[in-house]
N, CA, C and O atoms as a DFTB+ gen file, in Angstrom:
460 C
 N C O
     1  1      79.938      85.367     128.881
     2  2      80.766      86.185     128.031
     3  2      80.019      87.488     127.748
     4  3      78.819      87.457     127.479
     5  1      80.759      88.725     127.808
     6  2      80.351      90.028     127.444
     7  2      80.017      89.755     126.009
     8  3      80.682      89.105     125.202
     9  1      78.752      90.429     125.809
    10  2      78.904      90.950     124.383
    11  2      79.578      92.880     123.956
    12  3      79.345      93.791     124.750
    13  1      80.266      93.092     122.802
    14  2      79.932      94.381     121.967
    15  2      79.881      94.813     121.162
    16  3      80.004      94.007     120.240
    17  1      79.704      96.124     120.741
    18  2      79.521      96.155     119.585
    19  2      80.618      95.848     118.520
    20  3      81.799      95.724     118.845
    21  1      80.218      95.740     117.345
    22  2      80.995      94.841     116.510
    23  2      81.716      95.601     115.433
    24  3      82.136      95.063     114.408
    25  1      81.840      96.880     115.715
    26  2      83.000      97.904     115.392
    27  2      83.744      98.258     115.863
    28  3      84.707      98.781     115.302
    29  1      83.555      98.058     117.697
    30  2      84.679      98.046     119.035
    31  2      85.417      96.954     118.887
    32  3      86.638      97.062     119.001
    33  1      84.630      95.280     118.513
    34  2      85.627      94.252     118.315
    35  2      86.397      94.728     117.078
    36  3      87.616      94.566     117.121
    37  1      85.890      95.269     116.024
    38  2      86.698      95.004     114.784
    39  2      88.280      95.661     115.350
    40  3      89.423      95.209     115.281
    41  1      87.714      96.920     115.919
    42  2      88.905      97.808     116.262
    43  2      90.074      96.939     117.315
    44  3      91.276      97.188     117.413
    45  1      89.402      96.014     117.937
    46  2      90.892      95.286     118.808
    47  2      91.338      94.109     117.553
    48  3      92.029      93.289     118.159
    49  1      91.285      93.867     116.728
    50  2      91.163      92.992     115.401
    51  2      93.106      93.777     114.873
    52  3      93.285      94.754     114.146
    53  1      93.947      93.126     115.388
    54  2      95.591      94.036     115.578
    55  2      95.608      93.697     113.243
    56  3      95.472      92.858     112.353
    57  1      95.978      95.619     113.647
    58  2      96.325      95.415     111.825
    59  2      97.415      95.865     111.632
    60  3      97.819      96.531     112.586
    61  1      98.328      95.772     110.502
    62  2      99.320      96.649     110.266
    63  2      99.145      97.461     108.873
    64  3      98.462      97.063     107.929
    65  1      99.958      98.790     108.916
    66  2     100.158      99.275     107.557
    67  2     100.607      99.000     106.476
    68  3     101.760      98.579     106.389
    69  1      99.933      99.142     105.542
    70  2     100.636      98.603     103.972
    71  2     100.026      99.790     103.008
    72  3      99.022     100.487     103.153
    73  1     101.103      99.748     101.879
    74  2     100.768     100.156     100.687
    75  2     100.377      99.507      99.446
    76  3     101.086      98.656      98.908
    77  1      99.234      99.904      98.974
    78  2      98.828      99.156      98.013
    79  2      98.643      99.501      96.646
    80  3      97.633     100.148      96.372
    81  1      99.598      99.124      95.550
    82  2      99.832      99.838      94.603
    83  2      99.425      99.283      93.361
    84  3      99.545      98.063      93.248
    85  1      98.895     100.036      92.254
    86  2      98.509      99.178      91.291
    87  2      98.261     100.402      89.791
    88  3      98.242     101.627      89.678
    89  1      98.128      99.394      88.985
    90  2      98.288     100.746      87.282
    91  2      99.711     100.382      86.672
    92  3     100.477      99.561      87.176
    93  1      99.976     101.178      85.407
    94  2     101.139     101.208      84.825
    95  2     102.490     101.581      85.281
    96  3     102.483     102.764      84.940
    97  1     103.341     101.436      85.677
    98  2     104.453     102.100      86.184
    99  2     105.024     102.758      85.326
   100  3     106.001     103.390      85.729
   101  1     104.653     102.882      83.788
   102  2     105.239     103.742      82.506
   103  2     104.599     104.987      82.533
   104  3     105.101     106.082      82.278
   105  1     103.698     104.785      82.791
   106  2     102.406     106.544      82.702
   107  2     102.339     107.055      84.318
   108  3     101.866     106.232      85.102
   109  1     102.655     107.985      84.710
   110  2     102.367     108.400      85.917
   111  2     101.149     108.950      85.993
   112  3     100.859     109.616      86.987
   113  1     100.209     108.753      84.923
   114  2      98.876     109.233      84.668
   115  2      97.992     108.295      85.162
   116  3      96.890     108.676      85.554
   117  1      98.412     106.697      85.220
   118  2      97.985     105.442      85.085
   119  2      97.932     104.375      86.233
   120  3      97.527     103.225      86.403
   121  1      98.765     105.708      87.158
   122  2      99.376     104.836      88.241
   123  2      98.812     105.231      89.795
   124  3      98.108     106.166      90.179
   125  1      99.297     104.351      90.350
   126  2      99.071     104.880      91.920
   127  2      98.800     104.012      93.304
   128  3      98.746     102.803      93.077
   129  1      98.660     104.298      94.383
   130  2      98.519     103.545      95.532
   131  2      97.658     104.741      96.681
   132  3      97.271     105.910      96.674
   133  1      97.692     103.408      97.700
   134  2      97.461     104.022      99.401
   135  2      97.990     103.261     100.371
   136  3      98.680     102.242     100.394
   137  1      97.686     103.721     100.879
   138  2      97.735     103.037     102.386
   139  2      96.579     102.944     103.019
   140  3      95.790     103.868     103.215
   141  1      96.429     101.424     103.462
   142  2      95.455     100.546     103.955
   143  2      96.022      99.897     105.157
   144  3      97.227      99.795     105.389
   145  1      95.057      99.464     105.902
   146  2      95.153      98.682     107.105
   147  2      94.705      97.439     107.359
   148  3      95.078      96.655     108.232
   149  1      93.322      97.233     105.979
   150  2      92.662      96.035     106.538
   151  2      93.243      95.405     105.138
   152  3      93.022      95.772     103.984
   153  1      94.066      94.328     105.630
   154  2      94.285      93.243     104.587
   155  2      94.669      91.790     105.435
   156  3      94.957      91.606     106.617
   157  1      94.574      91.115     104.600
   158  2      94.900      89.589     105.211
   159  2      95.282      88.549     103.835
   160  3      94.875      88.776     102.696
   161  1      95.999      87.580     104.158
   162  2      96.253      86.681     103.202
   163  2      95.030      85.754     102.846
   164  3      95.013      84.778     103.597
   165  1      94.316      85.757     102.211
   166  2      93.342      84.457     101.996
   167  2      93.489      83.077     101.453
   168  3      92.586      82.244     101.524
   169  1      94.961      82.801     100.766
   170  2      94.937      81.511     100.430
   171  2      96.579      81.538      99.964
   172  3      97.148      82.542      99.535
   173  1      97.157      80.298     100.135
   174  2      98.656      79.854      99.941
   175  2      98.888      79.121      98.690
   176  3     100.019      79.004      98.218
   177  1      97.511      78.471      97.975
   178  2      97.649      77.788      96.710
   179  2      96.597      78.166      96.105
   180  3      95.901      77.163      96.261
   181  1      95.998      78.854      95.551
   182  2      96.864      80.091      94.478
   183  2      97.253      81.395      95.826
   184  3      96.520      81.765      96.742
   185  1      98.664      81.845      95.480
   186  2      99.008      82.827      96.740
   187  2      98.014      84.488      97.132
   188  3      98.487      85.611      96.958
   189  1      96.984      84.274      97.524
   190  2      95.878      85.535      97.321
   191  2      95.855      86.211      98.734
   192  3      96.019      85.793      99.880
   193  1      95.554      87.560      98.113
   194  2      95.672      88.590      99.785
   195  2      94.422      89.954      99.355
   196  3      94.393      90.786      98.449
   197  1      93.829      89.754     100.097
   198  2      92.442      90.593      99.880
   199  2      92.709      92.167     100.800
   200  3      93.237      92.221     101.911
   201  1      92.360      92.978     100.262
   202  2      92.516      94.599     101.037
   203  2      91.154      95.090     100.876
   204  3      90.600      95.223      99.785
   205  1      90.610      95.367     102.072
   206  2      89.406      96.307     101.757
   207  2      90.236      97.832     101.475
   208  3      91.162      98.377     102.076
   209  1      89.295      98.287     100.068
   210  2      89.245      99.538      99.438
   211  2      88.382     100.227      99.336
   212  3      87.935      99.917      98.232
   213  1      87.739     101.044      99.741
   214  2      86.873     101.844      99.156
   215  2      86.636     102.023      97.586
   216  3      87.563     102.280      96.819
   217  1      85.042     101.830      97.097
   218  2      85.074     101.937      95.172
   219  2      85.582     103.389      94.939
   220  3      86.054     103.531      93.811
   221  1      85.610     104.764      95.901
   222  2      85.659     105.669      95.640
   223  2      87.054     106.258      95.395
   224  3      87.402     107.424      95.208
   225  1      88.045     104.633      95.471
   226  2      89.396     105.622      95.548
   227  2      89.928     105.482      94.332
   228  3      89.699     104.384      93.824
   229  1      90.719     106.411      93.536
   230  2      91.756     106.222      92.894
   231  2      91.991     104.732      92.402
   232  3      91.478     104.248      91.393
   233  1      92.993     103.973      93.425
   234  2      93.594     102.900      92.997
   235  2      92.655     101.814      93.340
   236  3      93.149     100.697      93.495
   237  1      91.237     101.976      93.499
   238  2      90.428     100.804      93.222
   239  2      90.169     100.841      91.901
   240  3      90.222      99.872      91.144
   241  1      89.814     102.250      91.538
   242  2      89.215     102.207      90.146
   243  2      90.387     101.463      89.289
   244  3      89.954     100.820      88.333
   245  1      92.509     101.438      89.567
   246  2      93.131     101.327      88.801
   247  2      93.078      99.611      88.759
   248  3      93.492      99.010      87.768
   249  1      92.415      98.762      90.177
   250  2      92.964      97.837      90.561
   251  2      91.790      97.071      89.604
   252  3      92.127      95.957      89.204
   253  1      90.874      97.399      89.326
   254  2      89.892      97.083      88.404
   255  2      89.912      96.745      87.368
   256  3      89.468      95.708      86.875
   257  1      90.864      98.281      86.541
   258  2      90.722      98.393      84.753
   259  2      92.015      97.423      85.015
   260  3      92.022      96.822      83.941
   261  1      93.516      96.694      86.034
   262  2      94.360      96.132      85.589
   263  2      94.217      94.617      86.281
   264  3      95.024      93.815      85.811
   265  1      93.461      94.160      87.167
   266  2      93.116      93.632      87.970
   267  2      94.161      92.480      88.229
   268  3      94.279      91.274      88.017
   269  1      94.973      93.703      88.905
   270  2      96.047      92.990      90.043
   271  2      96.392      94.437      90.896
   272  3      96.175      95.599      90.554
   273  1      96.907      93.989      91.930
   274  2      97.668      94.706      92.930
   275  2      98.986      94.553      93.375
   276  3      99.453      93.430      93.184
   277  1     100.057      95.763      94.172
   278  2     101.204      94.821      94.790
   279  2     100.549      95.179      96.076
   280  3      99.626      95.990      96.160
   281  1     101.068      94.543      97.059
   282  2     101.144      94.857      98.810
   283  2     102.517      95.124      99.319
   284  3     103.411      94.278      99.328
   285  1     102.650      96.525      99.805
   286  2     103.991      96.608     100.387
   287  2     103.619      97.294     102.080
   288  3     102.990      98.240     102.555
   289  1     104.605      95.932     102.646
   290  2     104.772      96.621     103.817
   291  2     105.343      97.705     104.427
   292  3     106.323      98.081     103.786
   293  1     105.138      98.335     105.368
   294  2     105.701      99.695     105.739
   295  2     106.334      99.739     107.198
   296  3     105.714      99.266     108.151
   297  1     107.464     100.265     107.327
   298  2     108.284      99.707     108.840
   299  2     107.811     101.117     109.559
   300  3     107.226     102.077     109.058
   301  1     108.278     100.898     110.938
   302  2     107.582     101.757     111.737
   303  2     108.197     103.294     111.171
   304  3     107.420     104.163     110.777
   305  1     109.114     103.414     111.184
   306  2     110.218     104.055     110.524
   307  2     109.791     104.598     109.627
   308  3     110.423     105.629     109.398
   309  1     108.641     104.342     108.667
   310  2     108.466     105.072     107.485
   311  2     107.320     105.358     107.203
   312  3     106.898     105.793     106.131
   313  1     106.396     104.982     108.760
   314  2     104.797     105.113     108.469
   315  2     104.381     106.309     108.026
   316  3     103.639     106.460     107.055
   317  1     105.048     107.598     109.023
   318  2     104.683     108.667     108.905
   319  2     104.993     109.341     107.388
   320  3     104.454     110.292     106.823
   321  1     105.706     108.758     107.115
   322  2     106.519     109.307     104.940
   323  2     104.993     108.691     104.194
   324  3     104.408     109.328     103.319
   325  1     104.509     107.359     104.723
   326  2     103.506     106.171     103.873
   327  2     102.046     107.517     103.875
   328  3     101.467     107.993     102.899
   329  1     101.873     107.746     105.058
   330  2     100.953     108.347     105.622
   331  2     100.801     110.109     104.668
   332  3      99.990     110.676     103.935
   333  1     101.991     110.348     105.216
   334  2     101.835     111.753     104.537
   335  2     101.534     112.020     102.921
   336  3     101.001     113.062     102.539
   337  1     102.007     110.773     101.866
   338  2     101.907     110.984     101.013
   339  2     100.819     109.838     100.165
   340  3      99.956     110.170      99.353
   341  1     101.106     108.574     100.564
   342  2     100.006     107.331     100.141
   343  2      98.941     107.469     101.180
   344  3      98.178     106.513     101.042
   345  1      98.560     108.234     102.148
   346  2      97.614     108.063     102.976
   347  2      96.550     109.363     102.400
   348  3      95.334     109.292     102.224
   349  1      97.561     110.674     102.159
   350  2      96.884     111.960     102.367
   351  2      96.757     112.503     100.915
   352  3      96.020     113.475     100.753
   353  1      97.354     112.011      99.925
   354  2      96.667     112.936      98.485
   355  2      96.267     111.624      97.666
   356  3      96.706     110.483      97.809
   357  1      95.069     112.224      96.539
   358  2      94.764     111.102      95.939
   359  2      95.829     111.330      94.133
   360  3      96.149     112.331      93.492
   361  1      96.040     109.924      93.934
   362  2      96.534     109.762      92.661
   363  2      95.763     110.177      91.395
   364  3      96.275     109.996      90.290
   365  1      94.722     110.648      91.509
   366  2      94.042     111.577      90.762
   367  2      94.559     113.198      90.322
   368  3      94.204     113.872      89.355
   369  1      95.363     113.470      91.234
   370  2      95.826     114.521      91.224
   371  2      97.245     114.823      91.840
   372  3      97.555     115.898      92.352
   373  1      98.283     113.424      91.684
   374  2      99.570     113.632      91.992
   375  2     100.413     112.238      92.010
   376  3     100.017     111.196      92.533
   377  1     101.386     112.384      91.482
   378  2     102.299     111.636      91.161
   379  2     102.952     110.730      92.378
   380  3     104.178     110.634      92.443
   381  1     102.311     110.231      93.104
   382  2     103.025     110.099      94.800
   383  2     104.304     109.635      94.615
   384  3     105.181     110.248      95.222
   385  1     104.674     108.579      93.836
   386  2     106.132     108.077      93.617
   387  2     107.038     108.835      93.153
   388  3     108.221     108.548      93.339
   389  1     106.575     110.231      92.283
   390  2     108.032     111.154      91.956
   391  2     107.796     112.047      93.448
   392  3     108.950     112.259      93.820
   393  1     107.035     112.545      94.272
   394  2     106.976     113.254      95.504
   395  2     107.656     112.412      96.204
   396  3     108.041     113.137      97.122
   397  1     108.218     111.021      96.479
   398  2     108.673     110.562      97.503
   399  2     109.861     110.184      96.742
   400  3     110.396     109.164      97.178
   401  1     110.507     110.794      95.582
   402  2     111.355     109.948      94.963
   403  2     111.841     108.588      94.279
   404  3     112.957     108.409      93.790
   405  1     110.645     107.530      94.342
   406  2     110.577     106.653      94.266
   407  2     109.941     106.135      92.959
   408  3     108.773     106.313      92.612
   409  1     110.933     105.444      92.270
   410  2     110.952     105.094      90.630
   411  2     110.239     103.882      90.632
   412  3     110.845     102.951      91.162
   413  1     109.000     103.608      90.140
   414  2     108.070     102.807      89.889
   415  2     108.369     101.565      88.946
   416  3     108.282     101.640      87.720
   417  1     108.719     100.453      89.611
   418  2     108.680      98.956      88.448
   419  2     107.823      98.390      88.415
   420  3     106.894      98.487      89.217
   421  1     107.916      97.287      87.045
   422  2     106.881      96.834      86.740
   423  2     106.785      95.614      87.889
   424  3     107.817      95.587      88.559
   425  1     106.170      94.978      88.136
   426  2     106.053      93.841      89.144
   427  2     106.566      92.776      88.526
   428  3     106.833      92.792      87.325
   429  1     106.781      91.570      89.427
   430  2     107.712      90.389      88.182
   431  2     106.745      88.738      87.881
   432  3     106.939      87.777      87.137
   433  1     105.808      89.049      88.781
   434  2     104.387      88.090      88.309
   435  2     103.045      88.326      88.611
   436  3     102.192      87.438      88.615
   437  1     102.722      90.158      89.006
   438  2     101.400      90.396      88.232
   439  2     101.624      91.520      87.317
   440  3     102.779      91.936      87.224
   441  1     100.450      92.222      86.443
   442  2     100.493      93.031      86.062
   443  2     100.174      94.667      87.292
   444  3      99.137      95.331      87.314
   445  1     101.326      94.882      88.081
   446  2     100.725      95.816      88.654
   447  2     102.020      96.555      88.837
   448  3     103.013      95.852      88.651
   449  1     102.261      97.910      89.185
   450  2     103.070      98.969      89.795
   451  2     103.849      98.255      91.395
   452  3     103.550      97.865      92.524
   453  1     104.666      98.394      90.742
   454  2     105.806      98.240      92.464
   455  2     106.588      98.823      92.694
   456  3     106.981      99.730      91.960
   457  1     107.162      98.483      93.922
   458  2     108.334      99.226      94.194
   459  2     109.226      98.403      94.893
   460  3     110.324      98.837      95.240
């Protein structure tokens, strides 16, 4: 068996896009998401799904002070909308859900921002 390096395997490792949103959905001060690639489900009893985040972003710091998240998937159809706005500005400095039109609920069994 070949060996390689183990950032070339990670990269054939098939991911899909998601948004990952978390904070108050009442304060647009409070709130926010991105878009991520590396997530996976980790367990079916209790239902848990892990996303690597960077500590430096925005909605880690939010996923912290509320410690929950939602995960929303994104169809091919809408990557480039996910991208342009949950990929490319940080929630530090913009409202992404009134830029995409999209009215922020509360989630219905964690404490986190959905849609």
């Amino acid at each position: 068996m070949k060996s390689i390096d183990v950032f070339k395997a990670l990269d054939l490792v098939p991911h899909t896009l998601i948004i990952v949103t978390a904070g108050d959905p009442d304060n647009p001060s409070r709130r926010g998401g991105l878009t991520a690639a590396w997530g996976t489900r980790v367990s079916w009893d209790p239902p848990l799904y892990a996303v690597s985040i960077a500590p430096s972003r925005y909605t880690y710091q939010l996923i912290k002070e509320f410690n929950a998240f939602a995960v929303h998937t994104v169809s091919k159809k809408l990557e480039d909308a996910a991208m342009n706005i949950f990929g490319s500005l940080s929630g530090r400095d913009a409202d992404k859900f009134k830029l995409l039109g999209i009215e922020p609920v509360k989630a219905r069994r964690i404490k986190a921002v959905s849609r």
